[in-house]
VEXPA-871987 format. One record per residue (C-alpha): residue in one letter; x negated, y negated, z; residue number from 1. Coordinates in nm, 3 decimals. Example, Ala and Ser with C-alpha at 12.3 -4.5 7.8 and 13.67 -1.06 7.14 Angstrom:
# VEXPA-871987
   code        xx        yy        zz   pos
      A    -1.230     0.450     0.780     1
      S    -1.367     0.106     0.714     2
# end
This chain:
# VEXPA-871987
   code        xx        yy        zz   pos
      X     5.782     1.029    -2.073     1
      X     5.914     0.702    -1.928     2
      X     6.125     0.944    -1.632     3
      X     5.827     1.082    -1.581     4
      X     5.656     0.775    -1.517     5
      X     5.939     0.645    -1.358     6
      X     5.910     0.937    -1.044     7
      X     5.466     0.896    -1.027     8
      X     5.549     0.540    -0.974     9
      X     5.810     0.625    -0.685    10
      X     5.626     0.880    -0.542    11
      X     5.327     0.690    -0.519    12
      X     5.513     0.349    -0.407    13
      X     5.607     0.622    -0.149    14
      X     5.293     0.819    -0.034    15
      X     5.158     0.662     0.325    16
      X     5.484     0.410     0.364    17
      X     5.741     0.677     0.504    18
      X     5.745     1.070     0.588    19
      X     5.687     1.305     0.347    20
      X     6.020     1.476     0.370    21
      X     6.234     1.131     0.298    22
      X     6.019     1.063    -0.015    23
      X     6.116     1.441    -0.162    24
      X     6.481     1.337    -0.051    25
      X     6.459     0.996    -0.252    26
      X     6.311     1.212    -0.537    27
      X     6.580     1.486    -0.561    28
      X     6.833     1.191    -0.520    29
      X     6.720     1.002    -0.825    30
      X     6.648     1.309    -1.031    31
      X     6.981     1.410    -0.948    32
      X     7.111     1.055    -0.996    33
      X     6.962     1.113    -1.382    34
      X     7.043     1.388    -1.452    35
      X     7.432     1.385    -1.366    36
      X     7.432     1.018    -1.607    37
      X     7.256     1.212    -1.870    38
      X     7.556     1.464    -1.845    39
      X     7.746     1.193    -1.901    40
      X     7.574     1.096    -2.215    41
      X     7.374     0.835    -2.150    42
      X     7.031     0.812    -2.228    43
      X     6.735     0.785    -1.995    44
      X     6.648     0.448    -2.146    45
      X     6.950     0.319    -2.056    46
      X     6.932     0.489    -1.687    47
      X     6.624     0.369    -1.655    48
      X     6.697     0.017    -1.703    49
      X     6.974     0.051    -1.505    50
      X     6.792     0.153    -1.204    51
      X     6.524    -0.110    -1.251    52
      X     6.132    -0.098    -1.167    53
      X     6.050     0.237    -0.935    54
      X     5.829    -0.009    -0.690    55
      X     6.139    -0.217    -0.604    56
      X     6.325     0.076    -0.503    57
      X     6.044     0.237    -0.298    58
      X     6.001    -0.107    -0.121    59
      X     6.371    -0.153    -0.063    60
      X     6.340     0.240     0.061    61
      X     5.995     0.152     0.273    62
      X     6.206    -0.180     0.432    63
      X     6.453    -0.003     0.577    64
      X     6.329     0.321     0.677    65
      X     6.115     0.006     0.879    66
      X     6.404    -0.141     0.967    67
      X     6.522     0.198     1.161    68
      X     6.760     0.292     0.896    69
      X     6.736     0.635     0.747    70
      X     6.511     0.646     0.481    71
      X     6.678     0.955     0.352    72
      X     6.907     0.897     0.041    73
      X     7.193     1.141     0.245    74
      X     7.077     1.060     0.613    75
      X     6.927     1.392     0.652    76
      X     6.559     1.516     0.670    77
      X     6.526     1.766     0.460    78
      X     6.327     1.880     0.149    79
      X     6.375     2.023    -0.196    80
      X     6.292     2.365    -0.060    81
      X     6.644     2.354     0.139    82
      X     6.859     2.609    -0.025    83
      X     7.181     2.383    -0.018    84
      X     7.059     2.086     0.007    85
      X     7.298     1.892    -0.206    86
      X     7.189     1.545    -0.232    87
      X     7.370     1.238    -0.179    88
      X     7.698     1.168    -0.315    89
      X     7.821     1.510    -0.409    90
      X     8.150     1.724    -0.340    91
      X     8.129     2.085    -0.229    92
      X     8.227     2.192    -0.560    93
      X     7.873     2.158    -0.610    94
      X     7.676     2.264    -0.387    95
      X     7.360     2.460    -0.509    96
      X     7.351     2.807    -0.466    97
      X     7.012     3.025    -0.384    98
      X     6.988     3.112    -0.823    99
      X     7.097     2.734    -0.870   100
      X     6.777     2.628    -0.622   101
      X     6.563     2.912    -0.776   102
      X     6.675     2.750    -1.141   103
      X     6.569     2.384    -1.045   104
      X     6.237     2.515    -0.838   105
      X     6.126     2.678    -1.164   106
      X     6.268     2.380    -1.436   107
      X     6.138     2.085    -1.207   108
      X     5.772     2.263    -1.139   109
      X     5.897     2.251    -0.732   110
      X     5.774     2.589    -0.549   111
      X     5.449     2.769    -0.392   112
      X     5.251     2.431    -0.537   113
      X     5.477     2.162    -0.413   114
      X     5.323     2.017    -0.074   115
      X     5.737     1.895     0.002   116
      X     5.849     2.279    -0.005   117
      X     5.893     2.404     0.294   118
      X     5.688     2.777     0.369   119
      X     5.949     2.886     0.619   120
      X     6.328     2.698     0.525   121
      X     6.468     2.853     0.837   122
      X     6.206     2.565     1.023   123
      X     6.337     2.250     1.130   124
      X     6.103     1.918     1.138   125
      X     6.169     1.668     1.372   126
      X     6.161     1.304     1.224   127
      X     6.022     1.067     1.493   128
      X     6.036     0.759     1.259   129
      X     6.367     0.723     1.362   130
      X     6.514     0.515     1.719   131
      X     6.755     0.763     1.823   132
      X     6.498     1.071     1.787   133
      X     6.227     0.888     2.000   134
      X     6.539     0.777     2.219   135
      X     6.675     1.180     2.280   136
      X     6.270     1.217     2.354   137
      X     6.227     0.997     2.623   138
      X     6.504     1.096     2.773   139
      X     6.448     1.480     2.783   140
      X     6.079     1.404     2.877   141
      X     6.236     1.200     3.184   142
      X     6.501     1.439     3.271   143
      X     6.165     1.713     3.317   144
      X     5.962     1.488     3.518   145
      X     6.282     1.400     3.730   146
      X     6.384     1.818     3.789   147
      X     6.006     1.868     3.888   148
      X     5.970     1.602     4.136   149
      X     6.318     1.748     4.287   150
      X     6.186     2.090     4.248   151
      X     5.889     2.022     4.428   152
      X     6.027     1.785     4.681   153
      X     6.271     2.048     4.782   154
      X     6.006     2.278     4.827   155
      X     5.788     2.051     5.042   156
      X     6.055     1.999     5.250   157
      X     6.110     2.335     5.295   158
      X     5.773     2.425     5.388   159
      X     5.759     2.152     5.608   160
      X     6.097     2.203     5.766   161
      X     5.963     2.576     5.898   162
      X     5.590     2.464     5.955   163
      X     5.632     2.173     6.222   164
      X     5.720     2.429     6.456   165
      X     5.495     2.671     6.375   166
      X     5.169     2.421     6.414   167
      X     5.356     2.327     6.738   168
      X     5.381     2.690     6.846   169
      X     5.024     2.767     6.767   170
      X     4.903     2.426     6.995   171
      X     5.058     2.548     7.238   172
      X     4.958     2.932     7.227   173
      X     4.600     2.747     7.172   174
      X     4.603     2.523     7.470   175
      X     4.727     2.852     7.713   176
      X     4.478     3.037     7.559   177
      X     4.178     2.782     7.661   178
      X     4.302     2.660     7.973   179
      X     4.250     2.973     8.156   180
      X     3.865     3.020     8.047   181
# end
């Protein structure tokens, strides 16, 4: 009951502070943080405690996810619908397999009703809470606008390279043409 309590107070410490997908990370991390100490024998009390009060650690998370740091547990956007995902912390040895993620969908409640869970996990969202996304952004957007003002300064000089002479051919075909009436 007190876990329970412990991830409602996160989540909702959480909700409208940072992006959705970093608040499912900091979820699975702790829930995975819990569970591996309970497989050590300790009790949730004593985890618990450990960990201290769930709006401290969303407003430690919240301060530096504002602070431009990832607010990711790993450093990764993603979401508990990742088949892989692994968490923070871990070794390969164990990495989650599609049963495993099938397993914790069904024992944590996470699936078709979780609003984290990705519909398509082959989809990639872009984070633009973070510097260097926004950064990679501008640039690209800059690196457009500079190929079409090349693109259509090339052109224009082009056109206007051939049609000079042509207006000047035309004058003069116009001028003969009036001068003898």
């Amino acid at each position: 009951m007190r876990e329970e309590q412990f991830f409602r107070d996160l989540e909702e410490a959480l909700r409208g502070e940072i992006i959705d997908s970093a608040i499912s990370d900091n979820l699975r991390y702790y829930r995975d943080y819990i569970n591996g100490e309970k497989a050590k024998g300790r009790s949730s009390d004593e985890i618990l405690d450990e960990l201290g009060d769930a709006r401290l650690i969303a407003r430690t998370i919240v301060e530096s996810a504002a602070s431009g740091a990832d607010s990711s547990p790993n450093g990764y956007d993603s979401t508990p619908g990742d088949i892989g995902y692994t968490g923070f912390g871990k070794d390969k040895s164990q990495d989650r397999t599609a049963e495993d993620e099938a397993g914790y969908r069904q024992e944590t409640g996470y699936g078709s009703e979780n609003p984290y869970a990705r519909r398509n996990p082959d989809m990639h969202y872009v984070d633009f809470s973070k510097w260097y996304v926004k950064a990679i952004f501008i640039a690209v957007l800059v690196l457009i606008l500079f190929l079409i003002i090349a693109l259509f300064a090339g052109v224009t000089s082009f056109v206007f390279y051939y049609f000079w002479p042509l207006v000047g051919i035309y004058c003069i075909w116009y001028i003969i043409r009036h001068i003898g009436r």
